[in-house]
mmCIF file of the protein (N, C-alpha, C, O) and its ligand, coordinates in Angstrom:
data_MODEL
# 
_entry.id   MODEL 
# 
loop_
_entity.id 
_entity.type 
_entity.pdbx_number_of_molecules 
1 polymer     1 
2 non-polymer 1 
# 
_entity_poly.entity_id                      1 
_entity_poly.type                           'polypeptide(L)' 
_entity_poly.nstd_linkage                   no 
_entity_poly.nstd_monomer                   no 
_entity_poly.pdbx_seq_one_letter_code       
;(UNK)(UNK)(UNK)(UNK)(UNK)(UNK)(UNK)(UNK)(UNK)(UNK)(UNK)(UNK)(UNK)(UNK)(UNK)(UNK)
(UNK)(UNK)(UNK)(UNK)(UNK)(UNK)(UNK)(UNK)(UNK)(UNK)(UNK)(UNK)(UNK)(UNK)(UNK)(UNK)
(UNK)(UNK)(UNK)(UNK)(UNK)(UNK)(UNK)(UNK)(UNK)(UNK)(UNK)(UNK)(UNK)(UNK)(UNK)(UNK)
(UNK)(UNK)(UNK)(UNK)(UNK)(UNK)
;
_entity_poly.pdbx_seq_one_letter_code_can   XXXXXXXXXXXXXXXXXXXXXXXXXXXXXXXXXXXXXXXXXXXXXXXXXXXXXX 
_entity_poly.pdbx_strand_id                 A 
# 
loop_
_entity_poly_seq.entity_id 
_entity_poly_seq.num 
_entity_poly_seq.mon_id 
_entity_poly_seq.hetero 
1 1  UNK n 
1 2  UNK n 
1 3  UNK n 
1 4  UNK n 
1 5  UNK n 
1 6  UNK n 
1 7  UNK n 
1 8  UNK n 
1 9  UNK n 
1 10 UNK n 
1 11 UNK n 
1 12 UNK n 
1 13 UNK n 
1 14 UNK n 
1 15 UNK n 
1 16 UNK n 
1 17 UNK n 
1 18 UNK n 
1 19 UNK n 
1 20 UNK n 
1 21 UNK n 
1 22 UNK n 
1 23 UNK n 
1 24 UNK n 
1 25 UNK n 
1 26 UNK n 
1 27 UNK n 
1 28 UNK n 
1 29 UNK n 
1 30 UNK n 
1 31 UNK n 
1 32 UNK n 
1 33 UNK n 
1 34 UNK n 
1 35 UNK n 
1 36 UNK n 
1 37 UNK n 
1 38 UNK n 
1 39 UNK n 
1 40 UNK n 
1 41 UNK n 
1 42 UNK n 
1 43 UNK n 
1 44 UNK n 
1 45 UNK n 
1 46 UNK n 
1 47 UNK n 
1 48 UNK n 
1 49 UNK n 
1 50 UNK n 
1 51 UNK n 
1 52 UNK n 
1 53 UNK n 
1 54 UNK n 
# 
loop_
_struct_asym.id 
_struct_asym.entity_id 
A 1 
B 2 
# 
loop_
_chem_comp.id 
_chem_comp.type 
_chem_comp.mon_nstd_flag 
UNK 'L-peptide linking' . 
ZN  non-polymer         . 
# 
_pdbx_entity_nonpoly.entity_id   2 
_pdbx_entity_nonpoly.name        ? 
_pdbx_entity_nonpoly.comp_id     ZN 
# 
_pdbx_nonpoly_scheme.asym_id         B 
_pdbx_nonpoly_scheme.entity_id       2 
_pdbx_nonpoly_scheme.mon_id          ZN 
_pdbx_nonpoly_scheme.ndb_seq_num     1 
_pdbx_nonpoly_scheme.pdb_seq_num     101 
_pdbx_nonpoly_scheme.auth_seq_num    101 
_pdbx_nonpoly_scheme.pdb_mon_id      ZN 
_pdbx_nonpoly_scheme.auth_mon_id     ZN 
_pdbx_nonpoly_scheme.pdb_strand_id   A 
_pdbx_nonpoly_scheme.pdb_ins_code    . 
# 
loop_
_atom_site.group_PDB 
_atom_site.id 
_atom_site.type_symbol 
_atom_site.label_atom_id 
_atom_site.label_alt_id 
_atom_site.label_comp_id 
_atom_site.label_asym_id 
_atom_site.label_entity_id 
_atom_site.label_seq_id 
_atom_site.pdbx_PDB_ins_code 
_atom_site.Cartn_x 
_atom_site.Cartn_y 
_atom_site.Cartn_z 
_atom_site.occupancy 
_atom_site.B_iso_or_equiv 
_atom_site.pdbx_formal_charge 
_atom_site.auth_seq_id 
_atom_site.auth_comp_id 
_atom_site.auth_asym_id 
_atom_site.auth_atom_id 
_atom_site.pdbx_PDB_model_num 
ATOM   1   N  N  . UNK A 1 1  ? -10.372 4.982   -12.982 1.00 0.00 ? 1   UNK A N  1 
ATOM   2   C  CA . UNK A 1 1  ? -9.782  6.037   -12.149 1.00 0.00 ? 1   UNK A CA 1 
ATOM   3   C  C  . UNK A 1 1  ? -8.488  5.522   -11.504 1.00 0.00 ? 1   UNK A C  1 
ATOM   4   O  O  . UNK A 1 1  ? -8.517  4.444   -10.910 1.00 0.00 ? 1   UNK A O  1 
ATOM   5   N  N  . UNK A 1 2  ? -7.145  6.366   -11.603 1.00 0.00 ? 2   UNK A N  1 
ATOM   6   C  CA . UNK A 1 2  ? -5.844  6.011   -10.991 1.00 0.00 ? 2   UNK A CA 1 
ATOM   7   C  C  . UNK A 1 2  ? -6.623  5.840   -9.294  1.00 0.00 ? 2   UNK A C  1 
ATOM   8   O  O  . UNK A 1 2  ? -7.529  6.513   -8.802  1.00 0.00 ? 2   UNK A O  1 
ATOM   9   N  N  . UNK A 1 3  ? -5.979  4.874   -8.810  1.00 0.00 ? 3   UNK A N  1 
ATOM   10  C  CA . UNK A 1 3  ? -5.857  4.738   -7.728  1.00 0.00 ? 3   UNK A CA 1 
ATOM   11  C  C  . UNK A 1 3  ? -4.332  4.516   -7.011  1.00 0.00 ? 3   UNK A C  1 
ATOM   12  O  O  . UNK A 1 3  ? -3.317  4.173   -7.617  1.00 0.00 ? 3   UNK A O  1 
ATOM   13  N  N  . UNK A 1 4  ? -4.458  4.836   -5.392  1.00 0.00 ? 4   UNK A N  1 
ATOM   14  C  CA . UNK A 1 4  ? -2.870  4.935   -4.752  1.00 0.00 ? 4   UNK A CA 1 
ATOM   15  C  C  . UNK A 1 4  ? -3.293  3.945   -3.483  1.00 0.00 ? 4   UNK A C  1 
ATOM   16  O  O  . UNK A 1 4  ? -4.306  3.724   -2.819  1.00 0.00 ? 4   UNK A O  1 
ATOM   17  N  N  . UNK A 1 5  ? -2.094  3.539   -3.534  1.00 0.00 ? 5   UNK A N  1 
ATOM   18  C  CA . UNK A 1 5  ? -2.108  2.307   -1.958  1.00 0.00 ? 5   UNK A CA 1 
ATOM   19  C  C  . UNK A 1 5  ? -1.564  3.129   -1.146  1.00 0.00 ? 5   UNK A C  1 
ATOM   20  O  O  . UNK A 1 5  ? -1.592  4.205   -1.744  1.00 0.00 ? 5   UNK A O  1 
ATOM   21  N  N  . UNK A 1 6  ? -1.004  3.308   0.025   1.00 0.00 ? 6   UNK A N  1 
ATOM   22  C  CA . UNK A 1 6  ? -0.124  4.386   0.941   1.00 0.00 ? 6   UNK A CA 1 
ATOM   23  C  C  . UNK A 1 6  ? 0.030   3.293   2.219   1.00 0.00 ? 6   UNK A C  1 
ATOM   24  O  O  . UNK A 1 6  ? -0.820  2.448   2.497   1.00 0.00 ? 6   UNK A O  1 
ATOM   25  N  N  . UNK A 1 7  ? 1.082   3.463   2.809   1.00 0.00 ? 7   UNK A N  1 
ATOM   26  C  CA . UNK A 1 7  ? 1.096   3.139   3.897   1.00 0.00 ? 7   UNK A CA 1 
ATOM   27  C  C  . UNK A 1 7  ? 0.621   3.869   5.055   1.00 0.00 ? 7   UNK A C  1 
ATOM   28  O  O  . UNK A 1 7  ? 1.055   5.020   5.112   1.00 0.00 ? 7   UNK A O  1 
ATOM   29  N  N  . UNK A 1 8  ? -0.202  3.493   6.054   1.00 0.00 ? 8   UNK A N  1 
ATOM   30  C  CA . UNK A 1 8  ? -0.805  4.358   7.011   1.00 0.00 ? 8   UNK A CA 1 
ATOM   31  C  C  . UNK A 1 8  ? 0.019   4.656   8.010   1.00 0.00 ? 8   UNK A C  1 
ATOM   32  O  O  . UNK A 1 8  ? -0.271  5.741   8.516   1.00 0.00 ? 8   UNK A O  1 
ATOM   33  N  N  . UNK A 1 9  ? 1.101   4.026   8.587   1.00 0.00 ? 9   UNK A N  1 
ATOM   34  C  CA . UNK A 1 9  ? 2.155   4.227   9.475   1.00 0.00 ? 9   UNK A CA 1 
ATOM   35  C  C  . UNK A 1 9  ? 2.466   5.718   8.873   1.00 0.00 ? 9   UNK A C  1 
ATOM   36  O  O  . UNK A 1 9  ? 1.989   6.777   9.280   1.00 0.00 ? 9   UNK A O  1 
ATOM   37  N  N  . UNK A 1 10 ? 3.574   5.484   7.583   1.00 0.00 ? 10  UNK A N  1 
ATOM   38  C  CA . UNK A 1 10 ? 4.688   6.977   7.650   1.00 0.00 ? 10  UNK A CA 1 
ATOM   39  C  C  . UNK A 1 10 ? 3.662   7.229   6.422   1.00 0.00 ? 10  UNK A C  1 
ATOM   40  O  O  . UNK A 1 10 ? 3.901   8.436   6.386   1.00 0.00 ? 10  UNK A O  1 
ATOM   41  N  N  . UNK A 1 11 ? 2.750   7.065   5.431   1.00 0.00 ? 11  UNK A N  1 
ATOM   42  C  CA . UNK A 1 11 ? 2.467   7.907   4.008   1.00 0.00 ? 11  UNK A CA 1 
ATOM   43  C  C  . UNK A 1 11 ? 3.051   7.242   2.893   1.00 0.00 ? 11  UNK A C  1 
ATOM   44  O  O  . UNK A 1 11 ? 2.506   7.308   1.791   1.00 0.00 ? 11  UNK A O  1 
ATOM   45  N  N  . UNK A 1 12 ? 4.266   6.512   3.097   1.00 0.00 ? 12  UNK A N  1 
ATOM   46  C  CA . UNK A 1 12 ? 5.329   6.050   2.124   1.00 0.00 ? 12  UNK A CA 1 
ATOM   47  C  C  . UNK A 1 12 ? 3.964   5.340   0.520   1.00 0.00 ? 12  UNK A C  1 
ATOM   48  O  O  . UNK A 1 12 ? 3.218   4.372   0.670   1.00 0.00 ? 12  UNK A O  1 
ATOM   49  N  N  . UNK A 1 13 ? 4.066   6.248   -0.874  1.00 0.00 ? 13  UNK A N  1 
ATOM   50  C  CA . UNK A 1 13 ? 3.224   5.939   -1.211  1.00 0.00 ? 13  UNK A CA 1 
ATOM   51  C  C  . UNK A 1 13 ? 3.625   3.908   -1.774  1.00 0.00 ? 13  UNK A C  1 
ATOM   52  O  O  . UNK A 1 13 ? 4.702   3.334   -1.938  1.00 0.00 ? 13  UNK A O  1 
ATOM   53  N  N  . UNK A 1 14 ? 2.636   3.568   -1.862  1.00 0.00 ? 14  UNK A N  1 
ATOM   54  C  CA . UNK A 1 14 ? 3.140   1.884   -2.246  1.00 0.00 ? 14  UNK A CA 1 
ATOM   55  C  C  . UNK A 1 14 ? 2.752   1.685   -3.722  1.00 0.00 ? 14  UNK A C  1 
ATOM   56  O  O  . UNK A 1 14 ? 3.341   0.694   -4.153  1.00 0.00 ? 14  UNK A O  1 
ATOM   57  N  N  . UNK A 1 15 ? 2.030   2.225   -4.586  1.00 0.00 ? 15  UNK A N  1 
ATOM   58  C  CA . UNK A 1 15 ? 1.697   1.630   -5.753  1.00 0.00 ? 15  UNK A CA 1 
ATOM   59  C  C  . UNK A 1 15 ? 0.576   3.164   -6.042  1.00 0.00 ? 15  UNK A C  1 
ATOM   60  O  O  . UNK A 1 15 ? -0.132  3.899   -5.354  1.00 0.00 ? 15  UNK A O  1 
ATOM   61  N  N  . UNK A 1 16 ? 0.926   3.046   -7.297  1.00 0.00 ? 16  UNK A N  1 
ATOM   62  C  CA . UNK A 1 16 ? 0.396   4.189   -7.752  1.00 0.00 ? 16  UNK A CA 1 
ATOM   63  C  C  . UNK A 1 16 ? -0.222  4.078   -9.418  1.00 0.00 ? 16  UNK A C  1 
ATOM   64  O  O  . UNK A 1 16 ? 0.440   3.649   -10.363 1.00 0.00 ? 16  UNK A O  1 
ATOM   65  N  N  . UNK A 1 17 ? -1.354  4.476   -9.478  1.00 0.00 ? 17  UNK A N  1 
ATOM   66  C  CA . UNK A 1 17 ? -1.286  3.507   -11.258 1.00 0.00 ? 17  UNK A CA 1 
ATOM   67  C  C  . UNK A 1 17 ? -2.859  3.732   -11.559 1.00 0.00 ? 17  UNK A C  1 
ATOM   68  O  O  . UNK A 1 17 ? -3.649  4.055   -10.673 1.00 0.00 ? 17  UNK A O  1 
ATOM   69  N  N  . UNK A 1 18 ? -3.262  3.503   -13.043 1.00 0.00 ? 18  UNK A N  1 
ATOM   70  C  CA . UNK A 1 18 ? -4.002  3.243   -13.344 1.00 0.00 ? 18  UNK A CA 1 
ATOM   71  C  C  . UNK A 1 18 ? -5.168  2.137   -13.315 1.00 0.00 ? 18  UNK A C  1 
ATOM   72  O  O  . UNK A 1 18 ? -6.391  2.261   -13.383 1.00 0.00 ? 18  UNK A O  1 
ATOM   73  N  N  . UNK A 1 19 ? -4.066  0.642   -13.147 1.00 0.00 ? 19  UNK A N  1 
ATOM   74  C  CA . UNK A 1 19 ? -4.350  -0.720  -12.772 1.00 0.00 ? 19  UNK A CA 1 
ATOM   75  C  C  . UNK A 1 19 ? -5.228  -0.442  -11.149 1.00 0.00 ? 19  UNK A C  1 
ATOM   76  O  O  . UNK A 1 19 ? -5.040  0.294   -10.180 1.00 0.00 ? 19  UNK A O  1 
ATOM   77  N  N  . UNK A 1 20 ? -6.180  -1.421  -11.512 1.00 0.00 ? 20  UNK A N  1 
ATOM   78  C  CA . UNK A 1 20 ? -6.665  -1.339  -9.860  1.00 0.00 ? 20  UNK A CA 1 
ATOM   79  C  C  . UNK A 1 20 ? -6.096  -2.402  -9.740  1.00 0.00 ? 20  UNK A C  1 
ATOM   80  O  O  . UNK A 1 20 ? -5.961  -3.261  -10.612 1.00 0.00 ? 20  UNK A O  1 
ATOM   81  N  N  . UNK A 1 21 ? -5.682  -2.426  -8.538  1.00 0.00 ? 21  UNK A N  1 
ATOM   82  C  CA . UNK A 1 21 ? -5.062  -3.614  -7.436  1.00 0.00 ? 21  UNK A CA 1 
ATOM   83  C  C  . UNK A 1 21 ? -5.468  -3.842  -6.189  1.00 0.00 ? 21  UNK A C  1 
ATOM   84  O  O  . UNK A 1 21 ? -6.040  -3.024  -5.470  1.00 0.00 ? 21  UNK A O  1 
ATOM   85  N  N  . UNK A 1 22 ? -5.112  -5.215  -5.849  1.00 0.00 ? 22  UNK A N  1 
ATOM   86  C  CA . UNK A 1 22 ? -5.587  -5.062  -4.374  1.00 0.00 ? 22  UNK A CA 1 
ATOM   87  C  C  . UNK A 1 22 ? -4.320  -4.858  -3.548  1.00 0.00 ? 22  UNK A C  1 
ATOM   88  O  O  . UNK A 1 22 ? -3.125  -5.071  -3.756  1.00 0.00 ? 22  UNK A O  1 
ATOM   89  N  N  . UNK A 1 23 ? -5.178  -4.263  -2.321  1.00 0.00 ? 23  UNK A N  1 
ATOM   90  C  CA . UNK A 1 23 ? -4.055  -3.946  -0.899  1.00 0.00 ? 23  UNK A CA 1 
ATOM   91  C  C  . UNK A 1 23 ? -3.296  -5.790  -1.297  1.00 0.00 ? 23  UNK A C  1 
ATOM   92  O  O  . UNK A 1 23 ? -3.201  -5.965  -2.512  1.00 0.00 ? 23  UNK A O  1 
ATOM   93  N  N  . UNK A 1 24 ? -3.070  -6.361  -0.893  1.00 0.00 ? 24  UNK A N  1 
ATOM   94  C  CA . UNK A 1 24 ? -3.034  -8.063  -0.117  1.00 0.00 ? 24  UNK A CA 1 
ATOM   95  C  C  . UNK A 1 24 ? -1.915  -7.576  -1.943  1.00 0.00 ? 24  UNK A C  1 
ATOM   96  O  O  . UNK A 1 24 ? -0.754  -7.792  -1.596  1.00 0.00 ? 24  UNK A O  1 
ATOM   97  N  N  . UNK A 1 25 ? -1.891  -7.242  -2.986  1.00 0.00 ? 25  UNK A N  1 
ATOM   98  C  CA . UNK A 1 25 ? -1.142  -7.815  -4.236  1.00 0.00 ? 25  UNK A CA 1 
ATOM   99  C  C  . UNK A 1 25 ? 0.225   -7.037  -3.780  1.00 0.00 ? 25  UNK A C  1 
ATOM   100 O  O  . UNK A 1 25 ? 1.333   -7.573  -3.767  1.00 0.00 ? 25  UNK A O  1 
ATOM   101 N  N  . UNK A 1 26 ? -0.002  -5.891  -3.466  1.00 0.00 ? 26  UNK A N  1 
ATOM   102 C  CA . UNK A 1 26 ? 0.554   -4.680  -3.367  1.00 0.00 ? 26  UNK A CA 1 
ATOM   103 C  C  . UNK A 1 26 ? 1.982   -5.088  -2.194  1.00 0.00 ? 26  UNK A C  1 
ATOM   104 O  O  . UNK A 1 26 ? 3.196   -5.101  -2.396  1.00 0.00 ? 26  UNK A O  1 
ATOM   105 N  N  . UNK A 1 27 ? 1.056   -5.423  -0.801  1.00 0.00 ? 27  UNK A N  1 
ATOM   106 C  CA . UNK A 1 27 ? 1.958   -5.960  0.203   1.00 0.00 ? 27  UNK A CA 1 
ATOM   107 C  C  . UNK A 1 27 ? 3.103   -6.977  -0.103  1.00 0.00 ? 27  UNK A C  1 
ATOM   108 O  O  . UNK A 1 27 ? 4.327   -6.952  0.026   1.00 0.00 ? 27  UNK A O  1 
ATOM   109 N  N  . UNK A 1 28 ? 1.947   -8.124  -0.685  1.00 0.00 ? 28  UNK A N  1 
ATOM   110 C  CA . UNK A 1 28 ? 3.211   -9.150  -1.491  1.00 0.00 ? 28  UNK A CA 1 
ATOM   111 C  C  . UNK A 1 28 ? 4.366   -9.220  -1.801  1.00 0.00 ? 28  UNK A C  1 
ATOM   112 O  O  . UNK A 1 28 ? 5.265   -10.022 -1.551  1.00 0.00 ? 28  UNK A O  1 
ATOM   113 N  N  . UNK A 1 29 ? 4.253   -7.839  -2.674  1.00 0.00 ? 29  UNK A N  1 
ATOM   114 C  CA . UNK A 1 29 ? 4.952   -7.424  -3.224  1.00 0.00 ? 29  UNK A CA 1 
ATOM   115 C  C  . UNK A 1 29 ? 6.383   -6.740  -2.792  1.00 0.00 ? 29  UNK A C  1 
ATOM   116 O  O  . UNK A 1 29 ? 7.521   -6.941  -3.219  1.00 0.00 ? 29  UNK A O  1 
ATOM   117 N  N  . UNK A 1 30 ? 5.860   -5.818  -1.735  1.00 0.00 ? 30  UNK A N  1 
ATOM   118 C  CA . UNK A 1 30 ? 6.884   -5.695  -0.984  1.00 0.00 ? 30  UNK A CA 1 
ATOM   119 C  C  . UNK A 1 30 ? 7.467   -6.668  -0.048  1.00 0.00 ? 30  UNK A C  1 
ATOM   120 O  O  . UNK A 1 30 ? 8.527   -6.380  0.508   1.00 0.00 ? 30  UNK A O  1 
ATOM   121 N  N  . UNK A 1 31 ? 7.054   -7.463  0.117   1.00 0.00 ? 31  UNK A N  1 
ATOM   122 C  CA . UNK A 1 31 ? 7.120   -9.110  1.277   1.00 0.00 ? 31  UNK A CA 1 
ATOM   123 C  C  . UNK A 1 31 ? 7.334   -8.614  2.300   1.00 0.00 ? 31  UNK A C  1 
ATOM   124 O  O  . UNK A 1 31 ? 8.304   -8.623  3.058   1.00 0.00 ? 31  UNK A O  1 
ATOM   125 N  N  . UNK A 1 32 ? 5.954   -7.958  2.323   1.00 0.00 ? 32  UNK A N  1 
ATOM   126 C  CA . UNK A 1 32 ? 4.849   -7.503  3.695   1.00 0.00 ? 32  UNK A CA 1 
ATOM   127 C  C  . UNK A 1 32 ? 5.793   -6.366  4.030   1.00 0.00 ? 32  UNK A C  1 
ATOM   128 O  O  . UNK A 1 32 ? 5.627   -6.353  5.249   1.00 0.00 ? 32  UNK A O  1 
ATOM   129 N  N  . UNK A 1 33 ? 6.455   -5.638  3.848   1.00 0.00 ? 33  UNK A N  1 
ATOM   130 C  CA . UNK A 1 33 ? 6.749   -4.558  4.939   1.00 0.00 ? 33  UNK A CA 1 
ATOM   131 C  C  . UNK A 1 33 ? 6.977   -3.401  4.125   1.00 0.00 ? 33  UNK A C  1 
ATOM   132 O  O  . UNK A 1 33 ? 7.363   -3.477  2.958   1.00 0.00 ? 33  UNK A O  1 
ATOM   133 N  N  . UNK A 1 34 ? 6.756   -2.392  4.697   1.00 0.00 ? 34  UNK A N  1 
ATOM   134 C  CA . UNK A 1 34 ? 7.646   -0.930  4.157   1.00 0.00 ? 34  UNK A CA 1 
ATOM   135 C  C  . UNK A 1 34 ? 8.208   -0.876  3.828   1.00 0.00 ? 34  UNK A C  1 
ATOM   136 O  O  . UNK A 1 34 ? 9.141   -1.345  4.481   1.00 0.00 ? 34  UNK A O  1 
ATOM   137 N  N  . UNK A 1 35 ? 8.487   -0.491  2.902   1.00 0.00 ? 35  UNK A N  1 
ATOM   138 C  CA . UNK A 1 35 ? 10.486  -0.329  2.351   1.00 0.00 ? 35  UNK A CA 1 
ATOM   139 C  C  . UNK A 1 35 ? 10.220  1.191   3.116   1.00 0.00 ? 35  UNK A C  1 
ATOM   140 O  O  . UNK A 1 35 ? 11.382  1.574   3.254   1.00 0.00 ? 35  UNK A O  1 
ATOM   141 N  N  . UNK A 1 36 ? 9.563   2.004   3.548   1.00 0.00 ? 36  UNK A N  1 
ATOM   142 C  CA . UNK A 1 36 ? 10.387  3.305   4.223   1.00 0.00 ? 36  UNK A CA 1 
ATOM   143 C  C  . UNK A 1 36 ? 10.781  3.145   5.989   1.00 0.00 ? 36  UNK A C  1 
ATOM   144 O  O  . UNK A 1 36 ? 11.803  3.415   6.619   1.00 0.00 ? 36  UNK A O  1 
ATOM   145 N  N  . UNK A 1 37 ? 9.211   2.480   6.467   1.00 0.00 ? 37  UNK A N  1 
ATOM   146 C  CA . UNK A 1 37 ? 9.207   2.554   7.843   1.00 0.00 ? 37  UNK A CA 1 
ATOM   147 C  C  . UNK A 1 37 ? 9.284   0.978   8.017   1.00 0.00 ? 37  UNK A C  1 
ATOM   148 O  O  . UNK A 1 37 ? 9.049   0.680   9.188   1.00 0.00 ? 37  UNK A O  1 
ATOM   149 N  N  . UNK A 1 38 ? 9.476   0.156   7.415   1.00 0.00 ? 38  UNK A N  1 
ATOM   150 C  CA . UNK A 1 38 ? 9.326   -1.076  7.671   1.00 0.00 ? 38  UNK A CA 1 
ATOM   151 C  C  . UNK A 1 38 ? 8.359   -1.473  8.388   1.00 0.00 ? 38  UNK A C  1 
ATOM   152 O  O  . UNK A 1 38 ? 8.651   -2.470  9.048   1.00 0.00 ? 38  UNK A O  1 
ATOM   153 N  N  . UNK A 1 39 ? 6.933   -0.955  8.578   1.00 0.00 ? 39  UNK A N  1 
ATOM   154 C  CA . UNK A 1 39 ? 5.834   -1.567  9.254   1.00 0.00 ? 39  UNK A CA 1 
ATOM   155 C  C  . UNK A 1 39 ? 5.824   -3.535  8.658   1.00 0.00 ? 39  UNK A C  1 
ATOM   156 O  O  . UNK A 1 39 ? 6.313   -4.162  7.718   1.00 0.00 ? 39  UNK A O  1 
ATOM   157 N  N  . UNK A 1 40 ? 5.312   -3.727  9.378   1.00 0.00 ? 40  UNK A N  1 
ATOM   158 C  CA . UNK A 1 40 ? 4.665   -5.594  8.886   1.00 0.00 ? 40  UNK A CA 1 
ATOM   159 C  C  . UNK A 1 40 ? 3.433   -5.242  8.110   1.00 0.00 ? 40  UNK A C  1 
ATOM   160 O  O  . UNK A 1 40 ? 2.388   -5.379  8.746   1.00 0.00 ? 40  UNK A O  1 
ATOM   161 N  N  . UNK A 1 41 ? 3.340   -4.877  7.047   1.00 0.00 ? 41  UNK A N  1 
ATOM   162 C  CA . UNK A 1 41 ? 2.132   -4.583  6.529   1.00 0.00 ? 41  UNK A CA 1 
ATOM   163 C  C  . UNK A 1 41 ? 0.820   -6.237  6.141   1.00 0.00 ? 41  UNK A C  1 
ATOM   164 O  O  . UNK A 1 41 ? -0.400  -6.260  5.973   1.00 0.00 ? 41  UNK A O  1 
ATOM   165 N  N  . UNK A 1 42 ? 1.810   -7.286  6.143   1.00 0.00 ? 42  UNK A N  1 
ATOM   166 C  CA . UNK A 1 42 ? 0.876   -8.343  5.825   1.00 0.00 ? 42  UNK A CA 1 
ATOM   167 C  C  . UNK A 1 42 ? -0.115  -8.769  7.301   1.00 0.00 ? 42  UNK A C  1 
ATOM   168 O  O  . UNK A 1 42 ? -1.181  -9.379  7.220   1.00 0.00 ? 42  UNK A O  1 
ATOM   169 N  N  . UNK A 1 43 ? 0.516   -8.293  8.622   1.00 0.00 ? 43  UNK A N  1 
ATOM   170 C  CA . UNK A 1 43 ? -0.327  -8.559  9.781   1.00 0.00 ? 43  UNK A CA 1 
ATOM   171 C  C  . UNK A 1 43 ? -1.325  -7.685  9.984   1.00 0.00 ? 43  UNK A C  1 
ATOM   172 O  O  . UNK A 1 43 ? -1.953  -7.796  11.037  1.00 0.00 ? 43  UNK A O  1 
ATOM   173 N  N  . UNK A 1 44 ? -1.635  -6.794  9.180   1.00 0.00 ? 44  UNK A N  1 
ATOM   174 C  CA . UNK A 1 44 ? -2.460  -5.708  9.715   1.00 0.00 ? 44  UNK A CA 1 
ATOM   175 C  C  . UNK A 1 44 ? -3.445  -5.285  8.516   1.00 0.00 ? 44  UNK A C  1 
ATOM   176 O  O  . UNK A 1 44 ? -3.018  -4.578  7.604   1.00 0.00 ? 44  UNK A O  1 
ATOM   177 N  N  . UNK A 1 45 ? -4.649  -5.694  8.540   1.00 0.00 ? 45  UNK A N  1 
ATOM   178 C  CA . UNK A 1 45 ? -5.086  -5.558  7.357   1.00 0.00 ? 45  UNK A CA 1 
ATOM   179 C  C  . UNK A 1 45 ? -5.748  -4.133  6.930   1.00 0.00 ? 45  UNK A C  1 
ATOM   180 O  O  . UNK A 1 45 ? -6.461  -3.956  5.943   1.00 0.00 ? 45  UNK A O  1 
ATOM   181 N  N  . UNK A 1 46 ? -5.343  -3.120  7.924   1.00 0.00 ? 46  UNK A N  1 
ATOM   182 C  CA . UNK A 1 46 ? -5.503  -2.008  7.981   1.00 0.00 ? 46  UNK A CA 1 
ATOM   183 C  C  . UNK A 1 46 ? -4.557  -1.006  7.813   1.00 0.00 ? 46  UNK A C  1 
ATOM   184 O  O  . UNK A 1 46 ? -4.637  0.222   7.786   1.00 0.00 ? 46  UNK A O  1 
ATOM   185 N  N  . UNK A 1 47 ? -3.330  -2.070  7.671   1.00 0.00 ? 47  UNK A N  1 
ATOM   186 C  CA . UNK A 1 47 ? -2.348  -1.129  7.158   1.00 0.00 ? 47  UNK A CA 1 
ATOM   187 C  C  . UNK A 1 47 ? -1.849  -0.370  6.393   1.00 0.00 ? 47  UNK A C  1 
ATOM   188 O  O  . UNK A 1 47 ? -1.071  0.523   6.728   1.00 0.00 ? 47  UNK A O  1 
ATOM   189 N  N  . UNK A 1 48 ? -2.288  -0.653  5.029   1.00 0.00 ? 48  UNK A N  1 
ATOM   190 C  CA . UNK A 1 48 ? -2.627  0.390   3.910   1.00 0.00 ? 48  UNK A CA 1 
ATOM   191 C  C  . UNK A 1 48 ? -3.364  1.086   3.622   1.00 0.00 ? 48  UNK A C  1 
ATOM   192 O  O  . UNK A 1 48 ? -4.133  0.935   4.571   1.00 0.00 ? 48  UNK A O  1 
ATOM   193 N  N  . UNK A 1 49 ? -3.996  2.111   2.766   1.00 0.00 ? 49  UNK A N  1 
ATOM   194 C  CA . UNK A 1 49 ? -4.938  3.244   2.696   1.00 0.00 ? 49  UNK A CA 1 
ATOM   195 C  C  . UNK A 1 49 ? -4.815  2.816   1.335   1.00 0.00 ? 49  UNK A C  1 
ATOM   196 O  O  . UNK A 1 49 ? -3.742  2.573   0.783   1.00 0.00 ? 49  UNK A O  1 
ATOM   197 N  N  . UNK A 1 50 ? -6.424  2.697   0.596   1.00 0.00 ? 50  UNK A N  1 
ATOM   198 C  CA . UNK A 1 50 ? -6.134  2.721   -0.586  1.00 0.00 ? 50  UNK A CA 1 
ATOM   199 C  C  . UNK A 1 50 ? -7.309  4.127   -1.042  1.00 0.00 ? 50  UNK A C  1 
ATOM   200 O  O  . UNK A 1 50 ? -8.093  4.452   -0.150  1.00 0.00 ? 50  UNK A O  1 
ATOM   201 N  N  . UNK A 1 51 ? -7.371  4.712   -2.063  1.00 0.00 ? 51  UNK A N  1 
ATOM   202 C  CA . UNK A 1 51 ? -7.475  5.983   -2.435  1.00 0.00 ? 51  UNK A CA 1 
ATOM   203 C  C  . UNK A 1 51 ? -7.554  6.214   -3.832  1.00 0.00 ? 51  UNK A C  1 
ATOM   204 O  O  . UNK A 1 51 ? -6.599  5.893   -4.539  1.00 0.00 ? 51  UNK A O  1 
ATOM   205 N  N  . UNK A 1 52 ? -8.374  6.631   -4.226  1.00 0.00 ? 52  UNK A N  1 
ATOM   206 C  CA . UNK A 1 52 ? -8.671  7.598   -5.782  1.00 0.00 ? 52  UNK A CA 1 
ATOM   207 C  C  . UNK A 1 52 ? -7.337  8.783   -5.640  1.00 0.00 ? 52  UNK A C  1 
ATOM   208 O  O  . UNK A 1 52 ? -6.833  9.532   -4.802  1.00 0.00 ? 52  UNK A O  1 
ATOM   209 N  N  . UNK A 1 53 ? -7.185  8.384   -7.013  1.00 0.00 ? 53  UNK A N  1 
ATOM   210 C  CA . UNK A 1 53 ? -5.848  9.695   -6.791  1.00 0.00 ? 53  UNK A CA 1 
ATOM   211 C  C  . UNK A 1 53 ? -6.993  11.088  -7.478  1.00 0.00 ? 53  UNK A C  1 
ATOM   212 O  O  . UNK A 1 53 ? -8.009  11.110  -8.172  1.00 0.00 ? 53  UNK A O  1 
ATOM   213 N  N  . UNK A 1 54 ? -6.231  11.973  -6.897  1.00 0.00 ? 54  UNK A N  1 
ATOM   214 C  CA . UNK A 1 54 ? -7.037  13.070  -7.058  1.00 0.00 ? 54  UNK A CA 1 
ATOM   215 C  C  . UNK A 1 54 ? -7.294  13.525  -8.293  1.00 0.00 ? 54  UNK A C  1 
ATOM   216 O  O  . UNK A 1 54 ? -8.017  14.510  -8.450  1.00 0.00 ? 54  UNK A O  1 
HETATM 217 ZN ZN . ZN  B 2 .  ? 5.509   2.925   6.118   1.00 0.00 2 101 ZN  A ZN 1 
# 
């Protein structure tokens, strides 16, 4: 099942895909922050939403 990462601050979606991934690969990736709202996403391990896409 596609799954979506999201940022919980603004929604900004982060990874979207077939691949399951983890939150922690995803952040990395961005090197820890939002590219929309710039949250610190690597300090907060609640900072992403991850989700079955519909
Ligand atoms: Zn954000």
């Amino acid at each position: 099942m596609p799954q979506r990462i999201f940022c919980r601050e603004c929604g900004e979606v982060l990874y979207e895909g077939e691949l399951l991934k983890s939150p922690q690969d995803v952040i990395k990736k961005f090197e820890g922050r939002c590219p929309k709202c710039g949250k610190d996403l690597s300090f907060d391990t609640e900072a992403v939403k991850v989700k079955p896409c519909p």
